[in-house]
N, C-alpha and C positions, 0 to 999 in steps of 0.2 A: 563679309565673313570675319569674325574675329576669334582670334587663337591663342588660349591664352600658355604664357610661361610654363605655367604648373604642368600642361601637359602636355608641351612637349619634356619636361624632366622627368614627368611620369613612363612616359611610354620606351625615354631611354633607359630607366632604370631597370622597368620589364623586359626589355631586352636584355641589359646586359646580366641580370639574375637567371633567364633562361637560358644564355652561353653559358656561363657556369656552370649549373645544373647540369647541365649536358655534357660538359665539357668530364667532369665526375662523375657521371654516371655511363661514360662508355666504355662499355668494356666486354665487345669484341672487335677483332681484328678480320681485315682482308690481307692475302700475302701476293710476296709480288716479287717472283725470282729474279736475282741480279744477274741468270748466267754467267757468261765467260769469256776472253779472250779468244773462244776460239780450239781451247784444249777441254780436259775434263774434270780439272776441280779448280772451287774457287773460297776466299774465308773470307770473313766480315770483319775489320778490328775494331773501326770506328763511326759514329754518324752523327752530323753536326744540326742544329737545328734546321735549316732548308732542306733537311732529307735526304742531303748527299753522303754519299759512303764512300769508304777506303778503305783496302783491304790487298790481298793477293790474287791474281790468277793465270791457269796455264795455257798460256796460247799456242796457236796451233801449229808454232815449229816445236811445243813439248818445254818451252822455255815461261819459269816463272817472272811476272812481274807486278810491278805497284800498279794499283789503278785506283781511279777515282768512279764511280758512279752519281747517275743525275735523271729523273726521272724524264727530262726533256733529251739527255744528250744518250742515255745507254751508259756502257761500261767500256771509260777511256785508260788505254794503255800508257803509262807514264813513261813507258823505256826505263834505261839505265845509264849508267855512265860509264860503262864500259863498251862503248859500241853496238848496243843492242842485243848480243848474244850473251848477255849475263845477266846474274840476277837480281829481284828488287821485292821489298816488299813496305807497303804503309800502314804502318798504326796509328797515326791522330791527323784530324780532320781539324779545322776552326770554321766558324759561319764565314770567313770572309772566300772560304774553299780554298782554301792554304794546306797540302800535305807534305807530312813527313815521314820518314821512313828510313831505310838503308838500303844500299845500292854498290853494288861490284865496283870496282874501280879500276884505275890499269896496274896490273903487279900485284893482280889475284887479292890486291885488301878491299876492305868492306867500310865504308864510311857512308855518315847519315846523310840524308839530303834534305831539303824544302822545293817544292816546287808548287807555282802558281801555275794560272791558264795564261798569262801575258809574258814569263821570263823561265818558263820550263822548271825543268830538274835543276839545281844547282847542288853541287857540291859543298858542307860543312866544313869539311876538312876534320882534324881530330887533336884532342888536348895533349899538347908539348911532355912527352916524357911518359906516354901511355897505349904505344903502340900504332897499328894503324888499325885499329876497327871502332866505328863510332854506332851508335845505333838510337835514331832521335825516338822517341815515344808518344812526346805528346806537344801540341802547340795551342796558346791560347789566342784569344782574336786581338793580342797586340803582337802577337808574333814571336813569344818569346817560346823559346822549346827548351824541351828538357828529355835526357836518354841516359845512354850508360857507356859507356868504354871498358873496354878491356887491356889488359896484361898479364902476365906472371905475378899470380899472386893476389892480385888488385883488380878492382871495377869501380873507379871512380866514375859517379854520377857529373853528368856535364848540364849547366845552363847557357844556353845560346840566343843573344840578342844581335841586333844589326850594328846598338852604340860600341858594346861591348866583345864580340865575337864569342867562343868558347870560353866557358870560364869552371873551373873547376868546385860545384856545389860543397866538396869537403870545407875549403878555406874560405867559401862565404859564411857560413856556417860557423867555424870554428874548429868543428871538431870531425876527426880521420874515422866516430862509429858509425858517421853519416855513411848509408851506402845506396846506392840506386839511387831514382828520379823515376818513378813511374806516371806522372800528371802534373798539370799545372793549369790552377784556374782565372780566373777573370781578376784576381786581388794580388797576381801573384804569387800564392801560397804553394809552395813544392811538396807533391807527398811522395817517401821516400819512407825507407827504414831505417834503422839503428840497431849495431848489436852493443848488446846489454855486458855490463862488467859481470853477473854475475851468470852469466849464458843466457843463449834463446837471443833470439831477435824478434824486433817488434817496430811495427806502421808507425809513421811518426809525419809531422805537420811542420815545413818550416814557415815560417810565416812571420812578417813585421821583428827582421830579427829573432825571432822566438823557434823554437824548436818543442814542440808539444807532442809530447806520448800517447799515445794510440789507444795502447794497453791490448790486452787480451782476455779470452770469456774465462767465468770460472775455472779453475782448475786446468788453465791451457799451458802452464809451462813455460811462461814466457816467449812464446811462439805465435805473432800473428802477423798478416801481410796486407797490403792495402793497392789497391787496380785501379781506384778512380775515385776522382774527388769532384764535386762540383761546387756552383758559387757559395753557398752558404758555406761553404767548411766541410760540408759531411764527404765520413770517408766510409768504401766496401770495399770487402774482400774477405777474408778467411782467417779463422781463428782455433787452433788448437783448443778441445773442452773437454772437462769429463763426465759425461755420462751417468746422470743419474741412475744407479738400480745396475750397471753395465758395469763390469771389468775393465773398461778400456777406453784410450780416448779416443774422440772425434773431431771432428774438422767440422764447423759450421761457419755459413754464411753471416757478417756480421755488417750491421749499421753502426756508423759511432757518428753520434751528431750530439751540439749543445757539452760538449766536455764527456759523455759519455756514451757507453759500446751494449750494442743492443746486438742479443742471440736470434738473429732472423731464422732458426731452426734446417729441419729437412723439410721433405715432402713425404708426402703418406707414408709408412711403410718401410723408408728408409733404410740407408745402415749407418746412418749420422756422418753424412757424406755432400755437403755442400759448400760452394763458393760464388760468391759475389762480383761481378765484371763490372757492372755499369749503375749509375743513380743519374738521377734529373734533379733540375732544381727545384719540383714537386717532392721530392724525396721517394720517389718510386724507383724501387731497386730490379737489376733483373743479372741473372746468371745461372748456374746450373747446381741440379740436387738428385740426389739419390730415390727413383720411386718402387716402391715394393711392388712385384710381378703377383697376379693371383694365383701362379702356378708354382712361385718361390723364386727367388733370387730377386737381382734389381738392373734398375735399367739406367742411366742420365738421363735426365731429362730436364729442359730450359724451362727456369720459371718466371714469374712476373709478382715483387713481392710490393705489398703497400699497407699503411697505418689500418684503413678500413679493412682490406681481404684477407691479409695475413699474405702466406704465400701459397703462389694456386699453378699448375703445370698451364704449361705458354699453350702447349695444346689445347686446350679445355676450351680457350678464349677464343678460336679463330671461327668465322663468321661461317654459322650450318651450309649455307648457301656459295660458300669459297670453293673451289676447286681442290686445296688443300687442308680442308677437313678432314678431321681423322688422320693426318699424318704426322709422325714423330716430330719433334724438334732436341736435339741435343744436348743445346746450348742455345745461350742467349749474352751477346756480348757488350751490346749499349742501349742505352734507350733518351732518347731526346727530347725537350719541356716540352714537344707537341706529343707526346706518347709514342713514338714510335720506334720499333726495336729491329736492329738487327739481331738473326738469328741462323745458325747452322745444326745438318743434321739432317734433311732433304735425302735419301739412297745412301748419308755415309757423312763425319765431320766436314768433307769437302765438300760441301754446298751452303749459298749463301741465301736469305731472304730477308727481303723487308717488310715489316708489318708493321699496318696503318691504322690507325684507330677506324672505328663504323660507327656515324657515319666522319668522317675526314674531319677535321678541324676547322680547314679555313672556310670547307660547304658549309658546317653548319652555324659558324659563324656569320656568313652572307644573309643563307636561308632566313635566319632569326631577324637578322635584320631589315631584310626584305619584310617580311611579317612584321614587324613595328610599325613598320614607315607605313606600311597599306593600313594599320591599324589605326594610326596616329590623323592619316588623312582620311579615313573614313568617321572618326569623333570632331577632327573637326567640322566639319558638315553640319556635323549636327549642331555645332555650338551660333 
């Protein structure tokens, strides 16, 4: 029997065009509730590619904390640093399952933490000269975090690495209109804001030494804000605009990729009331908008925005055959290069879920290629 080259590169390459295909053309979702520690609400902040989550929840002494979820492990409670009867909560997740957050401490202050599955919760501590509250936001997969601190007056943005400890983002930077740190990605790039000399503040990108403006949509005022960044550069979040035809302005969900800021709009009906939480390195954005009632007024509701659909309500997408069909979703707060989103809005903001692509990514990545290989050895036979 002889097999030649050509097709075995043939039969790879039919596979790997049918993962793609596929991989772009799914778009419904199955859900899959995080539960709770134990009490009765729980919220989603963040989700890393392996599909583990972080977020808050209330267990069943009534006491909130940071947890991590895992499709294999449930939803694990991180404690605190104050003995366990104080509070906690995580906003950023990394693929290596590295979270961070903030956490009680002794003497009633509030400082950020990291914590892994091998050395727990640890303590940051907080930047010299800026109180005692630190609060980390976001960490990328070398570990470096970025958050905010408080005082009188002041919320200087903090960078935290292991060479360097807490370091104050103003004076990396240069300049004191640096404010917050809300993400940081795989290049290091800090997205954060700026306020502007002549008013308004506005999203801003530090990067490679550079500090790059955001901007804001038509007619916004100098007012826009930015929730997450991913590796390419692209930033979402919310942007004051005015309203064509409309007296007044609005708040729209915005993309800003490639040097410029794209009006990701409302949803049906609106009242020109949306914002942006989370993007992929797909550039698939997802967070919440305003949907017009047929009875009148409006409702939130989580969307899922992309180049091809525009933006479409998170509802619409979930699989007929789900158990949670037809049910609301609120919001929508990340979404992961494998498509998958967390989302709240389940009986009330205090509920958490995850939705999965249909059919799942890594199935139908197998599937396909199981299909190849039967295909592959069934031509060669014949050759």
């Amino acid at each position: 029997m002889k097999v030649r080259l050509t097709h075995v590169i043939s039969a790879g390459i039919a596979v790997a065009c049918l993962v793609s295909f596929q991989a772009q053309s799914a778009t419904t979702y199955r859900v899959t509730s995080l539960g709770t520690l134990g009490g009765g609400e729980t919220a989603a902040y963040a989700l890393n590619n392996l599909g583990m989550v972080a977020g808050k929840s209330v267990n069943a002494d009534g006491i909130t904390h940071a947890f991590v979820w895992s499709a294999g492990q449930g939803m694990l409670d991180l404690g605190d640093l104050s003995g366990g009867m104080g509070y906690s909560e995580a906003h950023g997740i990394n693929d290596l399952g590295q979270v961070v957050g903030l956490t009680t401490v002794e003497g009633d202050n509030v400082h950020a933490f990291i914590w892994d599955q091998a050395n727990g919760m640890r303590d940051l501590g907080t930047l010299p000269g800026y109180g005692n509250y630190t609060n980390a936001l976001a960490i990328n997969n070398s570990g470096q975090v970025v958050g905010a601190t408080s005082s009188v007056g002041a919320y200087p943005p903090f960078l935290y690495d292991q060479a360097h400890g807490m370091q104050d983002v103003r004076t990396l930077v240069g300049s004191n209109n640096f404010s917050g740190a809300m993400d940081i990605n795989s290049q290091g790039g800090v997205l954060g804001s700026a306020y502007l000399p002549q008013g308004g503040a506005q999203a801003v990108v530090w990067q490679n030494n550079q500090v790059i403006g955001v901007g804001d949509l038509p007619g916004g005022n100098n007012l826009s804000a930015g929730f997450r960044m991913n590796d390419l550069g692209d930033v979402v979040g919310w942007s004051s605009t005015y309203i064509p035809g409309m007296a007044y302005q609005g708040d729209h969900a915005f993309l800003w990729r490639d040097g410029a800021i794209l009006d990701l709009g409302d949803l049906l009906g609106g009242s020109d009331s949306s914002v942006a939480f989370g993007v992929n390195n797909k550039r698939q954005v997802v967070g919440k908008g305003n949907l017009g009632l047929p009875y009148g007024g409006y409702m939130d509701r989580a969307f899922l925005w992309s180049e091809t659909d525009g933006m479409l309500v998170l509802d619409s997408l979930v699989d007929p055959s789900d158990m949670y069909h037809g049910v609301g979703f609120g919001n929508a707060r990340d979404i992961n290069d494998m498509g998958q989103i967390i989302a709240a809005g389940i009986g009330g903001e205090y509920s958490a879920v995850l939705l999965t692509p249909v059919p799942e990514p890594e199935a139908y990545v197998m599937m396909l290629l199981g299909l190849g290989l039967v295909a592959f050895q069934a031509r060669s036979r014949l050759i």
